[in-house]
N, C-alpha and C positions, 0 to 999 in steps of 0.2 A: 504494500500500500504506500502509498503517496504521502504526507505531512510536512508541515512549515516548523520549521525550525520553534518559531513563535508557539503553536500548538503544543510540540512536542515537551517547551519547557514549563508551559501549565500543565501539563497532562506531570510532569516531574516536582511540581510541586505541591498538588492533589497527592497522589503517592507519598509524600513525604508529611504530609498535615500541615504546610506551609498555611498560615490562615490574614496574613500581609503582609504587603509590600508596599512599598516608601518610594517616593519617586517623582519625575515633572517627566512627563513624556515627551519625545524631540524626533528630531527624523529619523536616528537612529535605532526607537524601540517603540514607534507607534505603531508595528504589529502587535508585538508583544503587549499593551496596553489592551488591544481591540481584542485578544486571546484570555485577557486577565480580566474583561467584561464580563466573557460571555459566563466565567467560573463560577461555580453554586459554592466554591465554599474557599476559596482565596479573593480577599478584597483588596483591590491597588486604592492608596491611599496619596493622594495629590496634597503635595506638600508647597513652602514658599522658599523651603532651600537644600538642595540636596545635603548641607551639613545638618542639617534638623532632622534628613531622614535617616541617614546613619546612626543617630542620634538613639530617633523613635526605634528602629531597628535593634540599638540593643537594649533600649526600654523593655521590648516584648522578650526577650530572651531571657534578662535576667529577670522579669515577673511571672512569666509565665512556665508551668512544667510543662507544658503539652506540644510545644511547637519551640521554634526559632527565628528571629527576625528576619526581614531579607529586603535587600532595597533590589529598585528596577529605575535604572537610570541609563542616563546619555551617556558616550565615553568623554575621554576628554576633560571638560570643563564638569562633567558631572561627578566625574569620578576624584577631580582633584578639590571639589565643593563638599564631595563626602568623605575628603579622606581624614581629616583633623575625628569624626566618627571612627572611620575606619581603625585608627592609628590606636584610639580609646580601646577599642572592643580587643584589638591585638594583643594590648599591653596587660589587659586585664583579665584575658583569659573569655569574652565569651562569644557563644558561636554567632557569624552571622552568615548569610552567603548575599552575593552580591551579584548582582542579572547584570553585566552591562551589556547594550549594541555595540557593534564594532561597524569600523569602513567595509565601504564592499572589496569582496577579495576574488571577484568574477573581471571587473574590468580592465584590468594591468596598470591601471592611471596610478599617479602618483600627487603628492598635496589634495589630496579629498579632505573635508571638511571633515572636523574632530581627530585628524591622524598626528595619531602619538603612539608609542609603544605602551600602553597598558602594561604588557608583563613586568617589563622594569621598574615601574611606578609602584606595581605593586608588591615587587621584592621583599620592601623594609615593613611594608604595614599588614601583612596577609600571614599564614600561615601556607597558601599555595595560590597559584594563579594559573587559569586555564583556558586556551584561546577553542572554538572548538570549531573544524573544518570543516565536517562532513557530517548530515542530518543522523544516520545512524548511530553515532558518538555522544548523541544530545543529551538522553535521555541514562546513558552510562555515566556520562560524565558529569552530572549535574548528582548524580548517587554519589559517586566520589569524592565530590564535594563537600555533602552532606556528612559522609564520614568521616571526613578529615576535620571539617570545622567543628565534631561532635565529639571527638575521639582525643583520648589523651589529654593535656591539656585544651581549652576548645579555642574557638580563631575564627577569625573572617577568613573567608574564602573568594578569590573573583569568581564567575564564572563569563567570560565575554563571547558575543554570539553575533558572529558580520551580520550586516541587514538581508543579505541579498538571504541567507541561510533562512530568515527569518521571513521574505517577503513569497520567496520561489518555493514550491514544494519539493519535495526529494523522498526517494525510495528509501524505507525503514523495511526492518524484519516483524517478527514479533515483538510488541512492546514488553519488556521486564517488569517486574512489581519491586516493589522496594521491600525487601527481608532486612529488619531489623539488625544489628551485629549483635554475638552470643553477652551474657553478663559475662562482668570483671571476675577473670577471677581470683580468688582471695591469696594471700601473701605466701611466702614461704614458713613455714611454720618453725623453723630456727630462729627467724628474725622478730617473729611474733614471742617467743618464746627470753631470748636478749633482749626484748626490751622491756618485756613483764620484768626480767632480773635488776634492768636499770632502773627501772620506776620504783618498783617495790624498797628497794634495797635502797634508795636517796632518804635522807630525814626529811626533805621537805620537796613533792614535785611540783612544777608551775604547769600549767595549759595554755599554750598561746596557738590560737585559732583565726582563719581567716577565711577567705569566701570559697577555697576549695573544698571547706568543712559544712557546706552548706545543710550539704542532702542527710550530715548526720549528727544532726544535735541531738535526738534520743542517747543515742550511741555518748557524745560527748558529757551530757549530764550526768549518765550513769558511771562513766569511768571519773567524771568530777569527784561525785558523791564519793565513789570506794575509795580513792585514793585520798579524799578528803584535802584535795587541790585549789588554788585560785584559779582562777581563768580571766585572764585579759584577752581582750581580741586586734586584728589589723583595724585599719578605717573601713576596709571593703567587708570587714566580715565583721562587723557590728551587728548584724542581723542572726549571724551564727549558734551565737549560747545565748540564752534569755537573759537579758539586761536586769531582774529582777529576782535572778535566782541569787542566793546569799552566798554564791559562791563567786560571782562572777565582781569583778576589779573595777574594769575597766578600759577603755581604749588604749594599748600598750603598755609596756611597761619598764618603760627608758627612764629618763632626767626627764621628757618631756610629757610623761603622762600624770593623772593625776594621783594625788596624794596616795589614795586608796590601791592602786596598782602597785606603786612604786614600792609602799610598805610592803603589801603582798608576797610579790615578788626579789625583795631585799635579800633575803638567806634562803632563796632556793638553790638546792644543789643538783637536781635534775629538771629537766623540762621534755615535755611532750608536745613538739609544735606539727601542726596539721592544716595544709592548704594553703600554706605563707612561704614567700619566697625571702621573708627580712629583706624588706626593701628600707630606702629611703625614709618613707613616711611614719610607719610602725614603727621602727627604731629610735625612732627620733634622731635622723640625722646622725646614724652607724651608732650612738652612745650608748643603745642597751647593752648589756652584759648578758651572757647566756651562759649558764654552767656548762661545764664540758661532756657531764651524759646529760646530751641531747640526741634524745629520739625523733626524728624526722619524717616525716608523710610526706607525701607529695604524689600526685600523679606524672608529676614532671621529671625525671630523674638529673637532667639539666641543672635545677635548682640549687641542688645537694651540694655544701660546703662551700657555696660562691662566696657567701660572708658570715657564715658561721659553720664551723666543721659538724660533721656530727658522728657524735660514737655510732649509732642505730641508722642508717636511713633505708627507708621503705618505699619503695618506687611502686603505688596503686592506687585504685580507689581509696576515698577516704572511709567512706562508708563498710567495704567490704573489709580493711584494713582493721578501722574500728572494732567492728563485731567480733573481729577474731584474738583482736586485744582485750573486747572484753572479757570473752568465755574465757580467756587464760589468767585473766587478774581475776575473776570472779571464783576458780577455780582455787586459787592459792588463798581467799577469804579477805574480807575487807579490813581498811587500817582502820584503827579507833576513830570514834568522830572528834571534831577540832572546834567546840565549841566558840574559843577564843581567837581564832581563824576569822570566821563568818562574824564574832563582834567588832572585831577590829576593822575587818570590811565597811561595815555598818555604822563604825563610829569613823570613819576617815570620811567616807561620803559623806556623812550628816554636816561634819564639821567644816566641807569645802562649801557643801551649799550654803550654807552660814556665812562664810567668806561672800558669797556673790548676795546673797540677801544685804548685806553689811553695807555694803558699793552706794555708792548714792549716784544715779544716774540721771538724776539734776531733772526731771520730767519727763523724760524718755524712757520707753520700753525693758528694764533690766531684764537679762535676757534666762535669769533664773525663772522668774514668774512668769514668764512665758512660756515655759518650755515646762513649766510645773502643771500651767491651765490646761496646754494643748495635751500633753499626758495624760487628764483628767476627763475630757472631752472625747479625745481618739479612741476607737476600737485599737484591742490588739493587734488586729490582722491587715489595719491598714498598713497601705504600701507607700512608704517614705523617701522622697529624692531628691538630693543634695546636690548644689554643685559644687565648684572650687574655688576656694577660698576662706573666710573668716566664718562665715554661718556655719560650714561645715564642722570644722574644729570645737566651737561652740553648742552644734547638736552631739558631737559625738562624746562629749565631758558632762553636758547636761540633759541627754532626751534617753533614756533608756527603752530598747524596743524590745516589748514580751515578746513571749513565745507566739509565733504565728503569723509574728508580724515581717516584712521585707524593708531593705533597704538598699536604694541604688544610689549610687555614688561614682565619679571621676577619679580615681587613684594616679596610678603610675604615670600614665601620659599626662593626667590631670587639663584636660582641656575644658575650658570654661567655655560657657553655653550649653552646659550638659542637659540642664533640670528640666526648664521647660517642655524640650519636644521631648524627652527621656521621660517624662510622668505621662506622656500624650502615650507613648508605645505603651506602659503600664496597665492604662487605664483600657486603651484598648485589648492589652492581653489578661484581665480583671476588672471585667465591668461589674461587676458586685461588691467588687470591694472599696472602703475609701482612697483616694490617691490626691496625696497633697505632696508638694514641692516647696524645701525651703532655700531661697536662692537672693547671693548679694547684689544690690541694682546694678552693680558693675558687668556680670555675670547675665542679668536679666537684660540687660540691654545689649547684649550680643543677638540672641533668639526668640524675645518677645514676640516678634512676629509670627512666630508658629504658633502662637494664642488664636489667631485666624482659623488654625486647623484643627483645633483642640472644639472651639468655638460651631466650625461647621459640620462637627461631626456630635453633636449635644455631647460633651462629654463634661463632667461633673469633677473639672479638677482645681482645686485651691491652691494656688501662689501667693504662700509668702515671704513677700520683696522686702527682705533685711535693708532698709533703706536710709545708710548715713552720707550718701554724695562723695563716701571715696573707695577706693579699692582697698578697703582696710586691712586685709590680709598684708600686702605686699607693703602699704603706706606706714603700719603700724614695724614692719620691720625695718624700713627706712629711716625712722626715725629716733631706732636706738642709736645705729651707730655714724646716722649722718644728719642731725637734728634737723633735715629736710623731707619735704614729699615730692618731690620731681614727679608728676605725670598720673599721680595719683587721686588727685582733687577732681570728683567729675561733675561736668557741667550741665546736671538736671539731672535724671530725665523726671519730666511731668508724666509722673505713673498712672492719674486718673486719665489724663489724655490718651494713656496709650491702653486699657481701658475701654475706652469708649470707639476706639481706632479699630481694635479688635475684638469688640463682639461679648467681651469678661463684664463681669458683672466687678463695681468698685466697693471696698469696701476701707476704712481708713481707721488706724487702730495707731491713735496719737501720744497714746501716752496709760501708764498701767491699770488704769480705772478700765480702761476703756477694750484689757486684753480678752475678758471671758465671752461680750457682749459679742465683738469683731469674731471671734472664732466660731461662735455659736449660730451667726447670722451668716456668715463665709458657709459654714457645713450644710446650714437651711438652702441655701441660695444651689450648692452644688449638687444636695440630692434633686433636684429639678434637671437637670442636663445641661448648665450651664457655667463654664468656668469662671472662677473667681478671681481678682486681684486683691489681697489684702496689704495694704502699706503701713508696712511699720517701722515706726521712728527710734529705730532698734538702738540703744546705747553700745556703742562699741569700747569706751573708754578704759574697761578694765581688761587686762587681756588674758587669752586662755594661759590653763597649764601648759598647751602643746607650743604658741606661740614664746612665750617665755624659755620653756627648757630647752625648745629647739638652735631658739636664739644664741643661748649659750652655750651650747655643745658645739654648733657650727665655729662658733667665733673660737672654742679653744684648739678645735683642728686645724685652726689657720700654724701656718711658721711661726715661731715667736717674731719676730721681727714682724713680722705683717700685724700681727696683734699690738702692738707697741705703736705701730704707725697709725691703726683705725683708732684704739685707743685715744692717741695723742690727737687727733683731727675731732675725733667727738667730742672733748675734752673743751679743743679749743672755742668750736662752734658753739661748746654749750653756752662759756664766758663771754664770747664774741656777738650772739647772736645770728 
């Protein structure tokens, strides 16, 4: 039989449970658009920027279990508009696949419109990239994709498809189905066996968990509980261990985390890290300490020893990994409980938030009561999306997410504009559940615009716009050691304008009186199908523990001579003005 390229790659993402795609369609994939009409159960979603759909794209992957994101874009200029997305989902481990049209490769001409090398482009930001020549290839190669961006650690994937592939029909065989790939299977039982001996056998284990541990926080609680463990987690796997189990610390557990981790984690002499590659951000700028029996998870075997050695490491599922750590710790009986563990937990928290209670933030939003309301107000299971910068650092010290509930977030690439269309993907991949986004206006005025999309599609999702008119993240570091903000100070934006620009319903939350009413009336406004803007006049003035400790870890890795010199210039400026 005869089929268009176009067909063949709907017919491939039906098989696959693909249920959107992200995209502006252009001459090079308006077959493929007219194929993704006619679909009963994949919907192509028209966005206002291809970085928005990359975005939304891996919104639905990391909220949804069922499916995978997937943009359908132009080459070219589409593919270089999605790739600041693309580069996100790379870095962060999650799957997306990506439809592009390619030039025609029937003509022999040369300089045809959108012509670039795709593969090369996509080297640095993909996990593989695949050109495909010939109709019968389509539907293979579009499976292998799906495996590859699913498997192991997961990944964007290209898939690029000429026009003509997609406008001409071409002879195919039999179509294939898509057979799932077998379960992980479970570890080496020596290695499972070594690391029960290391855990057990430490006076005191820690848990440091991240978004690779997602699928197994049963598994995680219960080896908490027997080991009678702390648990800090990454920024990405905040959603990982319940925020309110009286085991769990808090967001890292370096110089830069808060009080309650750092003690936690002080006189641990093993650790159990799972789904974390100790980056950058967790670490707080390489300063955490790790004991040297560290047992190591990972599906990535790559990962192992890059900046922390480890006695144990185990290259698999986390999940399947877990399980088998458990029955073998469960088997050797549990350690005594740690009453004074879990109070001390209990009393270092109590006692930070007391710290930001304490803050006088002069009439503006203190960003404790805020985040104490919206805790109060939220279901557990609502899905939470952050972007990059100062509100993040500030959710993940002050918002703890129960059990049930998700959170997405910018890590590693950390590319700002994430939240907006990344709650849009959410919501469409969990329409029953709530989806708010907390994002700084610095941040929110990159991708505002796809409030349009959010808007034409009734979808019910709350933004709130941390709003002090600078880049505070980045301004607030500037200003330790150059008592200036170069480039920081932004000029507006008028939030109710942009509001009414796009379709959000405006909501204004000026000051603490005013944080229960604003949230309450934001949730009313969203269960109706229509997105929110809530503007809060967020006090930025005191700064996080992450921002503080990271500060000063960075600065003692400098040369000494470098340090002497920023020293002496901060110094001066301070005198100077």
């Amino acid at each position: 039989m005869k089929k268009t390229a176009a067909w063949l790659a709907v017919y491939a993402m039906e098989q696959l449970g693909i249920r959107f795609t992200f995209g502006i369609p252009g001459v090079h994939n308006t077959e493929l658009y007219d194929e993704l009409n006619n679909s009963q159960s994949v919907t192509p979603v028209l966005v206002t920027h291809e970085g928005g759909a990359a975005f939304m794209a891996d919104g639905v992957s990391r909220a949804a279990g069922d499916t995978i994101g997937a943009l359908a874009i132009v080459p070219a200029a589409g593919f270089t508009h999605a790739a600041s997305g693309i580069g996100e989902a790379f870095l962060d481990g999650i799957p997306m696949l990506i439809f592009s049209g390619g030039i025609r490769t029937d003509t022999g001409k040369r300089f045809q419109l959108h012509e670039i090398d795709q593969m090369e482009l996509a080297k640095p930001l993909t996990k593989a990239a695949f050109r495909v020549l010939r109709h019968e290839d389509v539907v293979p190669t579009i499976f292998e994709a799906y495996r590859i961006a699913t498997g192991g650690e997961p990944g964007p994937v290209l898939i690029e498809i000429p026009v003509n592939l997609q406008l001409f029909p071409g002879e195919v065989g039999e179509l294939p189905r898509w057979q799932a790939p077998p379960a992980q299977q479970a570890p080496q039982r020596e290695l499972i066996r070594r690391a029960a001996d290391m855990l057990l056998g430490a006076r005191k284990t820690g848990l440091f968990v991240g978004w690779g541990a997602r699928a197994a926080t049963d598994e995680l609680v219960a080896i908490a509980e027997l080991l009678q463990a702390p648990v800090s987690t990454t920024l990405q796997g905040l959603s990982t261990f319940p925020g309110d189990h009286p085991l769990h610390a808090g967001f890292g557990f370096s110089p830069s985390a808060v009080p309650a981790a750092r003690n936690a984690f002080s006189d641990c002499d093993a650790m159990l890290a799972v789904g974390t590659h100790f980056g950058e951000i967790p670490t707080g700028s390489f300063s955490a300490v790790v004991p040297r029996n560290l047992v190591h998870v990972d599906i990535n075997p790559a990962v192992f020893d890059a900046n922390y050695p480890g006695a144990v490491n185990i290259a698999g599922d986390a999940k399947a990994t877990l399980a088998a750590l458990l029955a073998e710790l469960k088997a050797r009986g549990p350690r005594a409980a740690n009453p004074e563990l879990q109070a001390q937990i209990a009393r270092d928290k109590r006692a930070y938030r007391e710290e930001w209670y304490a803050h006088d933030s002069k009439g503006r939003v203190n960003p404790a009561h805020f985040f104490d309301e919206l805790r109060r107000q939220m279901p557990d299971d609502a899905v939470t999306v952050l972007d990059d910068g100062n509100h993040t650092f500030l959710t993940a010290e002050l918002f703890p997410i129960h059990r049930g509930g998700r959170l997405l977030t910018p890590t590693d690439f950390n590319a700002m504009g994430y939240a907006v269309p990344a709650a849009i993907g959410a919501k469409l991949a969990q329409p029953d559940m709530e989806v708010f986004a907390i994002v700084g206006d610095g941040c929110f005025m990159m991708t505002c615009m796809e409030i349009v999309t959010a808007a034409a599609n009734r979808l019910g999702i709350i933004y709130f716009v941390f709003h002090d008119g600078e880049l505070s993240q980045i301004a607030q570091a500037q200003q330790i050691p150059y008592n200036r903000k170069p480039c920081t100070v932004l000029a507006g934006p008028n939030i109710e304008g942009i509001a009414l620009a796009t379709g959000a319903a405006y909501v204004a939350m000026r000051d603490e009186a005013g944080i229960a009413g604003a949230i309450g009336e934001a949730r009313r406004v969203a269960a109706g199908g229509r997105p929110v803007i809530v503007d809060v006049a967020i006090d930025y003035s005191k700064r996080t523990a992450f921002t503080s400790g990271t500060a000063k870890s960075t600065f003692k890795r400098f040369p000494l001579s470098q340090r002497m010199r920023f020293a002496g210039r901060a110094l001066m400026r301070k005198v100077t003005g």
